[in-house]
N, C-alpha and C positions, 0 to 999 in steps of 0.2 A: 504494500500500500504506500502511496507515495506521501512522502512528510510533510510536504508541502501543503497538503490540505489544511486549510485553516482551523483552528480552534471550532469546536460548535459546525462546523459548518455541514447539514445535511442535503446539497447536491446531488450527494453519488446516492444515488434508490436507493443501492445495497446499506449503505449506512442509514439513512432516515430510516429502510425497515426494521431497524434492529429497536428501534425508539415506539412506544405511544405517543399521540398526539396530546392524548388531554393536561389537564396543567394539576402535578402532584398535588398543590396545597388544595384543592378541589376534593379533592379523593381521598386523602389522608389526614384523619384528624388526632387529637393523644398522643403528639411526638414527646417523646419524653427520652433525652440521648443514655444509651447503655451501656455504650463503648467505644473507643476510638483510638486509631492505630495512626502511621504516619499518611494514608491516604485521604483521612477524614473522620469523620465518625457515625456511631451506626446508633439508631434511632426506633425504640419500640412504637408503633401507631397502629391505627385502628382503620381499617378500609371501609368507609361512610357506605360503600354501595353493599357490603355483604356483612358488616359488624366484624369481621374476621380480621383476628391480628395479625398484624407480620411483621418483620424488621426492613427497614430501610437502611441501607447505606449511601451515603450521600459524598459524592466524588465531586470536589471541585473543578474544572479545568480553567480558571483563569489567571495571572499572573505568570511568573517568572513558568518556563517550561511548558507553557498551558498548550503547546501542539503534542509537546510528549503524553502529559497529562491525558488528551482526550483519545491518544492512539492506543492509552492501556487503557482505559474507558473502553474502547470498541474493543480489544482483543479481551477484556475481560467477559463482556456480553456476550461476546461471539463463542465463548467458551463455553457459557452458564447454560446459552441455549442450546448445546449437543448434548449437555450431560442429563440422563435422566434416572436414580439410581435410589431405593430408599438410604441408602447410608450415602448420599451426597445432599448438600444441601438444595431445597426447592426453588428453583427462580420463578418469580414472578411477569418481573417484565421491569424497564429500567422507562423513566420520564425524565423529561429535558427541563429546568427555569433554574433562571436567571445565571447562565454558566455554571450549572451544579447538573451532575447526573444523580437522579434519584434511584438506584438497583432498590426492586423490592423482590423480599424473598419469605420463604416459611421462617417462623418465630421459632425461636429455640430456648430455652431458660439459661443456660450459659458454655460454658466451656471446661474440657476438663482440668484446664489451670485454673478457674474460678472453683472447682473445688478443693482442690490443693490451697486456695487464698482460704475459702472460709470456713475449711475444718481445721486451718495449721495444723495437720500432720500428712502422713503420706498415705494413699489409699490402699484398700488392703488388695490382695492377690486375686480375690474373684473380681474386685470393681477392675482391674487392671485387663483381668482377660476377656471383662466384657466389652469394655473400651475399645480394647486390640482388636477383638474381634470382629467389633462393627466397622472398624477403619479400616482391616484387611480387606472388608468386604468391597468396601468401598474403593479404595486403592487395584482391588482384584479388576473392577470393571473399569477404573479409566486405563488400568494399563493393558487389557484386552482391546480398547478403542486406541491404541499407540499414544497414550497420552500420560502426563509427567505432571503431577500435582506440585512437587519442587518447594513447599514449604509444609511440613507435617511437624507439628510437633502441639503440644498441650492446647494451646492455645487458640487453633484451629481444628481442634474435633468439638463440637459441638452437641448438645444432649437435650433433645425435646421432653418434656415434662413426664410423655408414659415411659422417657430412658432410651430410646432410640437414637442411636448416635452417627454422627452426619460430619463430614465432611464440610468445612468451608474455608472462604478466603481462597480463591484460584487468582487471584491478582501476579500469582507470579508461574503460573502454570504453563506449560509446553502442548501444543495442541500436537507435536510431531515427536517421536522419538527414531533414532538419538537424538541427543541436543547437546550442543557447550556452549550455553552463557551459566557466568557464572552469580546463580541467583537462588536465593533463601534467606534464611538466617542463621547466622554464624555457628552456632553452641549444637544446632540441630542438623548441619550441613554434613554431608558424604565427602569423602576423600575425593572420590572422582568429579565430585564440582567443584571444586575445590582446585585440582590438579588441571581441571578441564582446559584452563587456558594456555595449558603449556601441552597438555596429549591426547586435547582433544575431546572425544566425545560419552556419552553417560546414557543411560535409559532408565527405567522404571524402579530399576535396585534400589535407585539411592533413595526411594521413598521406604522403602523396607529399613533401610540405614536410619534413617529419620524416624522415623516408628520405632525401632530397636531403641534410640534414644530417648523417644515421648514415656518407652515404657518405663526409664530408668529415673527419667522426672517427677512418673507418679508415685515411682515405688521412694523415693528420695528429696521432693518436692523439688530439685532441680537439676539441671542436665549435667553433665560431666562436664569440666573445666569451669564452669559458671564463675569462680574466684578470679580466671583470670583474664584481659580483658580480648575482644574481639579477634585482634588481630594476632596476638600470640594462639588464643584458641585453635585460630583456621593451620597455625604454622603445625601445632602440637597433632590434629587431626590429621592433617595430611600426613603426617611422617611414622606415628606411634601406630603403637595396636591397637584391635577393638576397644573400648572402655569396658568394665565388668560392675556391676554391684558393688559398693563398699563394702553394706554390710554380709555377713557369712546367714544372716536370719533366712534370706529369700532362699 
């Protein structure tokens, strides 16, 4: 897709299809913000036309970068609408005002780092296998469709109130496999995205790698290396061996 395309601008069909016409604040009313990462922040509200909740994530695209800004806006939607999986999160459909993308999706009650936050201890062994399990599941079907979720870790498995756990946050997802950019977050990153830049290319493992690690943050409430900072982390990962449980208990 060529860069060039302005900010906002829905010209090309194929982009405006990807958008609703109507105007969010019309449709959604009970914003109430729940969470928010470095792309924005994400917002419980209430759909006036059906009473049904959902979350909103709300993507800026204006300001400094806002052409980069609005081309991971479209390859984020472009992604949300191939996946259809119960342990992936639900897309709704995304709406356009005032240079904000509004993604609306299924409501979740939180994340399973927010449970790590609000029991302050670590979870026990069956909550871990059921976690894993529904993320495998979910990991099993996008990497059957060649595709690379590329950020797994606490924070992004997500748990609907009957406990059904979901998959979210594709904002840094690969709709192709292999792939070498080098993209995640640090603590949770695979050696081979990591080494990507220098040997090249990675596929679906390093979400297994990342998972291996989600499991080691529930069982520990945090990932291996967490003490030290980013940049040593990535050096210490690329080079050492697997990381193992501290404690001898698991």
């Amino acid at each position: 897709m060529p860069s060039s395309v302005r900010a906002g601008s829905l010209k090309d069909p194929e982009v405006a299809d990807l958008f609703f016409k109507e105007d969010p604040e019309k449709l959604f009313s009970d914003l109430r913000e729940i969470g928010h990462g470095s792309f924005g922040a994400v917002y419980f509200a209430r759909d006036v036309r059906t009473n049904e909740v959902v979350a909103i994530k709300k993507m800026s695209y204006s300001g400094k970068q806002s052409n980069e800004k609005w081309q991971d806006i479209i390859k984020e939607v472009k992604f949300l609408q191939k996946i259809r999986h119960p342990n992936s999160i639900e897309y709704k459909g995304c709406y356009l005002r005032e240079h904000t993308a509004w993604l609306a999706m299924e409501y979740c009650l939180g994340s399973a780092s927010d449970l790590l936050e609000v029991h302050k201890k670590p979870l026990q062994e069956v909550e871990i296998a059921a976690i894993t399990h529904g993320a495998l599941q979910g990991l099993a079907y996008l990497h059957s469709h060649n595709m690379i979720h590329r950020d797994v870790k606490a924070g992004n498995v997500l748990l609907t109130e009957p406990g059904l756990v979901k998959l979210a946050d594709f904002g840094s997802a690969s709709i192709a496999s292999p792939a070498n950019s080098f993209v995640g977050t640090p603590y949770w990153m695979a050696p081979e995205v990591i080494l990507a830049m220098d040997e090249g290319q990675y596929d679906g493992k390093v979400d297994v790698w990342s998972l291996g690690i989600t499991c080691i943050e529930l069982a520990e409430r945090k990932p291996p290396l967490f003490n030290m900072n980013a940049m040593s982390a990535l050096y210490h990962i690329a080079q050492n061996e697997s990381p193992t449980l501290q404690s001898s208990e698991w």
